[in-house]
N, C-alpha and C positions, 0 to 999 in steps of 0.2 A: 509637446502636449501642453498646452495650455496650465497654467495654477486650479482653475476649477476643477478641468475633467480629471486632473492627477487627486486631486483631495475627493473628490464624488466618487470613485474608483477606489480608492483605498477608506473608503467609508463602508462602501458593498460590500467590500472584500472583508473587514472584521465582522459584518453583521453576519454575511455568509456564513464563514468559518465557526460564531459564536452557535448559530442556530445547528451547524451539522456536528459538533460536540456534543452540543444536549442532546441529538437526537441520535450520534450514539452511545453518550453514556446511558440511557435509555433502554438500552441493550445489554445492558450488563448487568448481572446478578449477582448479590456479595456471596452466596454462597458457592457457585459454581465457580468464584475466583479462589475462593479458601480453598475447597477444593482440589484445584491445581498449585494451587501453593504448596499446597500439605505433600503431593508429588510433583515438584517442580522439574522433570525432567524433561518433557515437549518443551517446555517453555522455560527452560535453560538453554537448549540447542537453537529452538529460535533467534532468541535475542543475541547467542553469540556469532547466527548469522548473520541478523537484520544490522547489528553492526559492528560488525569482524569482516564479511565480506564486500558488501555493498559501497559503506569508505573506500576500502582496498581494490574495486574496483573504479570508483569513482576516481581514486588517484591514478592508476595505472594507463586509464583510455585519456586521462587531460595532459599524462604527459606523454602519452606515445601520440597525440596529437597535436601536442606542441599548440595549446591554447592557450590565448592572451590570458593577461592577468585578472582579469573580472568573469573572463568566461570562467575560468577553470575555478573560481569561488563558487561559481553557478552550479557548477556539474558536483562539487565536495560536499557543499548545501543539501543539492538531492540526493546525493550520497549518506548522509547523514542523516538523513529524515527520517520520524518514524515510523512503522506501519500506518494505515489510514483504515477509511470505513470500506473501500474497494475492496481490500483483501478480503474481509468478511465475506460481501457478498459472492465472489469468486470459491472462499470453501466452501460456501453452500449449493453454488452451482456446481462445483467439484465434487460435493459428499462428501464434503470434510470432516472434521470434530468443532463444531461450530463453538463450544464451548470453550475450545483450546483458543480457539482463534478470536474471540473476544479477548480474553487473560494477555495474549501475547499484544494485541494492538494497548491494550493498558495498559501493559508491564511496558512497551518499547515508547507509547507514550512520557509516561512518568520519566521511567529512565532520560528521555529526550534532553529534560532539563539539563542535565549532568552531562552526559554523554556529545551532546551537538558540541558545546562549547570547544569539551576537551578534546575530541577525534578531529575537528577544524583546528584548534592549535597546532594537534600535532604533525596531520597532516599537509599546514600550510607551512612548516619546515624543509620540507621538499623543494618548493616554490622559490624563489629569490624576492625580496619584496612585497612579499603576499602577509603577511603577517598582519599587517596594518589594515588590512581591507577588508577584513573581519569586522562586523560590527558584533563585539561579542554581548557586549549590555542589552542591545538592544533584541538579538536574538533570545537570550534568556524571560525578558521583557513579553517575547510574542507565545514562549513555549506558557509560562507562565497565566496569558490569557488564555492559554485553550486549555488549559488542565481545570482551569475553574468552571466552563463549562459545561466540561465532562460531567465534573465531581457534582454540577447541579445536577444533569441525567440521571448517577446512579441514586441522587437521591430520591429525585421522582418516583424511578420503576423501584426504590425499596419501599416509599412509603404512598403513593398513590401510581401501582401498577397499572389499573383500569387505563391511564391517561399516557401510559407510555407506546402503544400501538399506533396510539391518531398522532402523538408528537413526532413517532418515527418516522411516519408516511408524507406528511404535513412536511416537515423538516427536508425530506429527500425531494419534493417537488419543488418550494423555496429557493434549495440548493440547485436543483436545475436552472430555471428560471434566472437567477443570479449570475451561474455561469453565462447564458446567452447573453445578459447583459453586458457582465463586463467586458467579456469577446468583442461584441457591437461598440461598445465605448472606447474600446482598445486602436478596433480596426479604424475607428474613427478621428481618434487622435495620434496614431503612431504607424496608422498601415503604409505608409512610401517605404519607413523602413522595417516594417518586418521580414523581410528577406536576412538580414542579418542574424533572426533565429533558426533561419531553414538550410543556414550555409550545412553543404556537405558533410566537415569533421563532426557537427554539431546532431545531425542528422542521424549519421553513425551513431553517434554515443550514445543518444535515446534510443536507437532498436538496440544496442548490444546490452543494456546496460540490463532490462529488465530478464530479458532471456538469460542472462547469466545467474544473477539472482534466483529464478528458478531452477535453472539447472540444479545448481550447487546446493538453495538448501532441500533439495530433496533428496540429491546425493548423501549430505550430512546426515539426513535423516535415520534416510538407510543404513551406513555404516552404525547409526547408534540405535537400529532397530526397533525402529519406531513400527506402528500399525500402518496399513498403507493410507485409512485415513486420512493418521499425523501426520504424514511424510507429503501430501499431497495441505495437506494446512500448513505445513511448514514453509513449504515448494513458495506458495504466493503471498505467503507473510512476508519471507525475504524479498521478493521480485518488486511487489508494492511498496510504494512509496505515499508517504501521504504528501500529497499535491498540493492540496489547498494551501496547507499548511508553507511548504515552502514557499507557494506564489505569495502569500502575505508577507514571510519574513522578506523576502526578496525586493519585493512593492515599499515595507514600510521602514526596512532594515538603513536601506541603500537609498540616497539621493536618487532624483531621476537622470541628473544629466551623468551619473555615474551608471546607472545600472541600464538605461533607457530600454529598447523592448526584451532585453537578456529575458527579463524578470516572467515572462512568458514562454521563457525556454520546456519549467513542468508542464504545460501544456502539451508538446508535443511529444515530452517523456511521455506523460498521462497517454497518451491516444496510443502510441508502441505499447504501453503495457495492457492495456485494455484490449487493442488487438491481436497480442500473442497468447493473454491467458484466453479471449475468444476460440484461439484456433485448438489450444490445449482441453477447453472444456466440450469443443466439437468432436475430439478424438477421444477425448475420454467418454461420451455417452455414446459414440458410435461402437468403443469397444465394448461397455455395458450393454449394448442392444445385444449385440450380437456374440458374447458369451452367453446370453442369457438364452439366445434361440437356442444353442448348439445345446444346452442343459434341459431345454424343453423337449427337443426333436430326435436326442441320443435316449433310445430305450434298449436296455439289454434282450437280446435273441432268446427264446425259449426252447430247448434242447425237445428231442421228441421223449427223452427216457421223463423231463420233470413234467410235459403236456400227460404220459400214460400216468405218474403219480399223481397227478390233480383230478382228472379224471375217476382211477382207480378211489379217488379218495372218497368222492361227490357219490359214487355208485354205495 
């Protein structure tokens, strides 16, 4: 790739990421965060999903697949990533606790700062020679711009709400648009080898990675008896990953002739999880449809002794 398309690409990629912050810290209400603060137990169990399991799987599939040393920083990275704006909209397709699920994508935001560095250190002790390949200033550096962002958002929607609806919708089109580009710019300078993203082990790891994630934190959920809900906001706060976020750190973390099209690898995470919580949110309104006939269509039988007392009553 060329010096220009690499620097015009990673110029998209922060404007991107800077505009879908604000649009959704935009989304967020300081009182509905107090709130869950004041009961922070949803969003205790979250965050000890989103990164207690997620890392922990993230290590386990790069070494049961014996991934080179740059991939398997790739797979720790999205391992390691916050929640994003995706989970949201997936509890609300789900019928979530939309509230819980804002709290938790800020809380596993914020946390990020702290938390990427230190679960990449400790994680990359597994590794032989990985240690080094961490760019860890420079990750802290990327979490650091998207938390100011945000923190513009919640200002907005606290103190000019009116303007937080247009900048949310505004912002999610943007970020469309963005994406198609940098895909196009991508394919354009780097597609001979993008096959190196879609190798097989690689392949695997994205569909295993986000299904497990939901498995388990709605498992978690359940053992700590959450509402079904939480348990279903929980479920895709774990599974989700925020994307963006790591395609930037990835993009502006890591040289290009070191990371080359790796750095596209959440891409195709992104599309696994977007198509599994798809199939999850099909099963889940098919079983809401049709619980919901069975409660319309079940009417209790009227015995002939209660038809002679109603009767008998009217006379």
């Amino acid at each position: 790739m060329s010096p220009v398309m690499d620097k015009t690409i990673n110029i998209i990629m922060i404007i991107n990421l800077f505009v879908t912050m604000v649009s959704l810290g935009c989304t967020m209400e300081v009182s509905k965060i107090k709130h869950h603060m004041r009961k922070p137990k949803g969003v205790a169990i979250a965050v000890v999903a989103q990164y207690g399991i997620m890392p922990l799987t993230a290590f386990f599939l790069a070494k049961l697949f014996k991934l080179a040393e740059i991939a398997a920083v790739v797979i720790l990275i999205c391992g390691c990533c916050p929640g994003g704006a995706l989970s949201n909209i997936l509890a609300l397709a789900l019928q979530g606790d939309m509230n819980l699920s804002i709290v938790m994508t800020s809380c596993s935001t914020l946390l990020a700062l702290g938390m990427m560095p230190l679960l990449l250190y400790l994680y990359c002790q597994g590794f032989s020679d990985l240690q080094n390949a961490v760019p860890y200033v420079e990750i802290i550096v990327s979490l650091v711009m998207i938390l100011v962002p945000c923190g513009i958002g919640i200002i907005i929607n606290t103190y000019r709400p009116q303007y937080s609806k247009i900048i949310t919708k505004v912002g999610l089109i943007i970020m469309m648009i963005f994406i198609v580009v940098i895909v196009t710019l991508t394919n354009i300078g780097i597609g001979r080898v993008m096959l190196t993203v879609l190798s097989p082990p690689l392949l695997a790891i994205a569909a295993l990675m986000p299904l497990i994630g939901y498995s388990f934190g709605y498992v978690l959920s359940a053992i700590f008896r959450l509402s079904q809900s939480e348990r279903r906001t929980v479920s895709v706060e774990t599974g989700c990953q925020n994307i963006q976020l790591c395609i930037t750190i990835l993009k502006i973390a890591f040289p290009q002739e070191v990371i080359g099209p790796l750095f596209l690898f959440p891409m195709i995470y992104g599309s696994f999880q977007v198509t599994e919580a798809l199939v999850l949110v099909v099963l889940f309104r098919c079983y809401r449809r049709f619980t919901k006939k069975e409660k319309e269509t079940y009417q209790p039988a009227v015995t002939e002794e209660e038809l002679k007392e109603t009767t008998e009553g009217t006379v």
